[in-house]
C-alpha positions as CSV (number, residue, x, y, z in Angstrom):
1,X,4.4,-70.4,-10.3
2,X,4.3,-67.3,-12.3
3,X,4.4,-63.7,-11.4
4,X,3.1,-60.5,-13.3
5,X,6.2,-58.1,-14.0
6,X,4.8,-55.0,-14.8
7,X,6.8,-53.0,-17.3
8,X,8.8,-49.3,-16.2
9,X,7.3,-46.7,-17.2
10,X,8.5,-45.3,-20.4
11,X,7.8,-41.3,-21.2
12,X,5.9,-40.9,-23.8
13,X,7.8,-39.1,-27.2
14,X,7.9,-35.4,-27.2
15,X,7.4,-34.7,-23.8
16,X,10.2,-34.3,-21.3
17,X,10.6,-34.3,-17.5
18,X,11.0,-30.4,-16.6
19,X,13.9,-29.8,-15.0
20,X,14.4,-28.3,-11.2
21,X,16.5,-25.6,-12.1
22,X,13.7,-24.5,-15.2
23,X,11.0,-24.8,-12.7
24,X,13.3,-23.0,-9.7
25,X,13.5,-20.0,-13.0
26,X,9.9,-19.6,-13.7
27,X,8.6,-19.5,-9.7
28,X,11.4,-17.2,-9.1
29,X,10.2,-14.9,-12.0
30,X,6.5,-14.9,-10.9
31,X,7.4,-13.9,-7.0
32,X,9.6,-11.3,-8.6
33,X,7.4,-9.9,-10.8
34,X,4.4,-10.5,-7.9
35,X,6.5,-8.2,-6.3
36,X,7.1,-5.4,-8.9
37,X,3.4,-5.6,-9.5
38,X,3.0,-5.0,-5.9
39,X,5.6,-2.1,-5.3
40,X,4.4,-0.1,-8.2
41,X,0.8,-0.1,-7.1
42,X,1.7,0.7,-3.6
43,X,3.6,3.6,-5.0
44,X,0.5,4.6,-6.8
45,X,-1.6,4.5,-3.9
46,X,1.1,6.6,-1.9
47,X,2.2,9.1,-4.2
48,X,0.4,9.2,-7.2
49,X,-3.7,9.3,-6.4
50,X,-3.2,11.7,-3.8
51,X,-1.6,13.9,-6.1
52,X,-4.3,13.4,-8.6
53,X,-7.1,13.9,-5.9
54,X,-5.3,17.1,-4.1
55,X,-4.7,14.9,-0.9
56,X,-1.6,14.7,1.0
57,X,-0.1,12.0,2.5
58,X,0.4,11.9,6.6
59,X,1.6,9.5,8.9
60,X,-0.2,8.8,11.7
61,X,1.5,8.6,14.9
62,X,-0.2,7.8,18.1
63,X,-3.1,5.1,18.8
64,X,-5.7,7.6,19.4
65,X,-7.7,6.6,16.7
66,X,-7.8,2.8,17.1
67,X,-9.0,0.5,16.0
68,X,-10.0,2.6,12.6
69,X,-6.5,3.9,12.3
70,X,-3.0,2.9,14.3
71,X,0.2,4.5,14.7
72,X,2.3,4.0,11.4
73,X,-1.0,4.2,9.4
74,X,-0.5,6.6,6.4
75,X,-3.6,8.3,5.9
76,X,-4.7,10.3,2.2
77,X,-6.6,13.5,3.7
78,X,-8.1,15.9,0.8
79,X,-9.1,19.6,1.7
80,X,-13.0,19.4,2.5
81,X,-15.6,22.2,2.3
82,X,-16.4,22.7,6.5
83,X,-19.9,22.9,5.0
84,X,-19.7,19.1,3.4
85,X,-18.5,17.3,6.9
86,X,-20.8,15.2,9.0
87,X,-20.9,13.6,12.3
88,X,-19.3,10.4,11.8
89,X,-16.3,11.3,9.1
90,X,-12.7,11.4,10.0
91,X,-10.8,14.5,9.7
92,X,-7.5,16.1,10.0
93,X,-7.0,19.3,12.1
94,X,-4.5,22.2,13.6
95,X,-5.7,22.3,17.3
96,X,-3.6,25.5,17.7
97,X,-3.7,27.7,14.9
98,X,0.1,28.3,13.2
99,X,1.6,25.4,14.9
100,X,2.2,22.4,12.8
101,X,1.1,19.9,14.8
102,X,-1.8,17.7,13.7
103,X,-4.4,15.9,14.5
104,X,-6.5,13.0,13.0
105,X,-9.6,12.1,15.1
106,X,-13.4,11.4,14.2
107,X,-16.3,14.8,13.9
108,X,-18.8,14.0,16.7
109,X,-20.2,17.3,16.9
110,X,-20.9,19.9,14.8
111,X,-22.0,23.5,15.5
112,X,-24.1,25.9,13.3
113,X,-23.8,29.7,13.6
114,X,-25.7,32.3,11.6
115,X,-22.6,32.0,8.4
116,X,-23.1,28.2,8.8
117,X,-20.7,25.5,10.3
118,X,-19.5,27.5,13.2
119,X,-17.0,24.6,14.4
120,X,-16.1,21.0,15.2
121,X,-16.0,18.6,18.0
122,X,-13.6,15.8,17.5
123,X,-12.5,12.8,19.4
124,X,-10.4,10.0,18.9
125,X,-12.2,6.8,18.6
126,X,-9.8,5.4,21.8
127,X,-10.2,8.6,23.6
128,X,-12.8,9.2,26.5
129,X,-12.9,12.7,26.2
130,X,-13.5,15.2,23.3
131,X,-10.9,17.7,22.2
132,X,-11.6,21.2,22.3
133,X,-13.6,22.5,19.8
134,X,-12.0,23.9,16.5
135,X,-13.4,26.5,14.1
136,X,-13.4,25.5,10.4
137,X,-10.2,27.3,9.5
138,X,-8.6,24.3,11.5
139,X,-9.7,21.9,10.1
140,X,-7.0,20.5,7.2
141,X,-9.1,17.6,5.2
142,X,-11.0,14.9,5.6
143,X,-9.3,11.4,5.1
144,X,-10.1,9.8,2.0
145,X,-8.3,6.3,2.9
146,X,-5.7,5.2,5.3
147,X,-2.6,2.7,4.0
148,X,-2.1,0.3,6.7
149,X,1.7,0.0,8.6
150,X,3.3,2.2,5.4
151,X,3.8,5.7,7.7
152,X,6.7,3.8,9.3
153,X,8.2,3.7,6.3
154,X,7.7,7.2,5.0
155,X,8.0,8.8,8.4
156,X,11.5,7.0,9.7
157,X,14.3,9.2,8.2
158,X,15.3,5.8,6.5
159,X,12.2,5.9,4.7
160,X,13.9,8.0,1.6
161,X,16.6,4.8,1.4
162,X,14.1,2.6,1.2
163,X,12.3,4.1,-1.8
164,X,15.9,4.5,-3.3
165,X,16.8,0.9,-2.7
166,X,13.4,0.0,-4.1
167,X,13.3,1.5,-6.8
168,X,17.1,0.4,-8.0
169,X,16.1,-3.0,-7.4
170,X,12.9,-2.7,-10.0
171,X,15.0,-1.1,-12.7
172,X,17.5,-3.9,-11.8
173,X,15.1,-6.3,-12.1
174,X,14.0,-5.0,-15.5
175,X,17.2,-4.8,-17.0
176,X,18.0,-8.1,-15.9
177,X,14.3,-9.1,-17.1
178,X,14.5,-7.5,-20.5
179,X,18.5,-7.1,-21.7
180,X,19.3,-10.6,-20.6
181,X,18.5,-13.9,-23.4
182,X,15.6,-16.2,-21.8
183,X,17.2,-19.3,-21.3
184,X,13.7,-21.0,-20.6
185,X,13.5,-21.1,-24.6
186,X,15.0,-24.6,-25.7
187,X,14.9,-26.6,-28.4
188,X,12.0,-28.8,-28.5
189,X,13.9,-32.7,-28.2
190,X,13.8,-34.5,-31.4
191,X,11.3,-37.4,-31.2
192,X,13.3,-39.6,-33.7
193,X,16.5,-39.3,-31.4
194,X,16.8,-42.6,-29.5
């Protein structure tokens, strides 16, 4: 009676089993850098294009306006021309003139006087009822885009040690990234070693 035997495997020169560790490394630095790549365009979405556009930044803070917008949405609103609004766009106003409160809520009417737009209706999209109407001096922009959960963020009073902590941890992470030897770089194995 004979049986087969069949033989082990044998690796084939010049190529060698990657290590965990090495492989642990490279993940690591792709969900690190997936992550800076992340941060910083979030930051430019926040901070930078609104500055570029003339928006401002606001965090919204009740559910008035769901399911468009929730609470701890950060929405981008840019000074609009009371002439250019329609029925239909979302807009931020001051429902009492010189207090700083504000208000974010959808144009669903719009009245003409002899100068032009005479005023706004405005409702929230979860609201039954219209607020009162507001004259185009009240009106503070229209929102360009909203940023989804980030107003809790910016609006807590922990939101300035956040950024901080972020932004120590990139330059970290780029020191580390940049000052430190790779250690992925070996030697390519001899293939006359035994």
């Amino acid at each position: 009676m004979t049986t087969d035997q069949v033989p082990a495997a044998v690796p084939s020169a010049g190529t060698a089993p990657v290590d965990a560790p090495r492989r642990a490394r490279g993940v690591g630095s792709v969900l690190l850098t997936a992550a800076m790549v992340a941060l910083l365009l979030l930051a430019a979405v926040v901070a930078v294009v609104p500055r570029l556009i003339g928006a401002v930044p606001l965090t919204v803070l009740s559910g008035s306006m769901e399911p468009t917008i929730s609470a701890g949405d950060l929405v981008v609103v840019r000074p609009t021309d009371p002439a250019d609004l329609r029925i239909g766009d979302v807009v931020t106003v001051q429902p009492v003139s010189d207090d700083p409160t504000l208000v974010t809520h959808r144009v669903v009417g719009v009245t003409h006087g002899s100068d032009g737009v005479a005023g706004f209706v405005t409702q929230g999209d979860a609201n039954e009822h219209a607020d009162e109407p507001v004259v185009p001096e009240q009106v503070m922009g229209r929102v360009v885009y909203t940023v989804p959960l980030i107003g809790h963020v910016t609006h807590g009073t922990w939101g300035p040690y956040v950024a901080a902590a972020v932004g120590v941890g990139l330059v970290v992470y780029g020191v580390v990234t940049f000052a430190l030897p790779h250690r992925d770089r070996e030697e390519a194995p001899d293939a006359a070693r035994p």
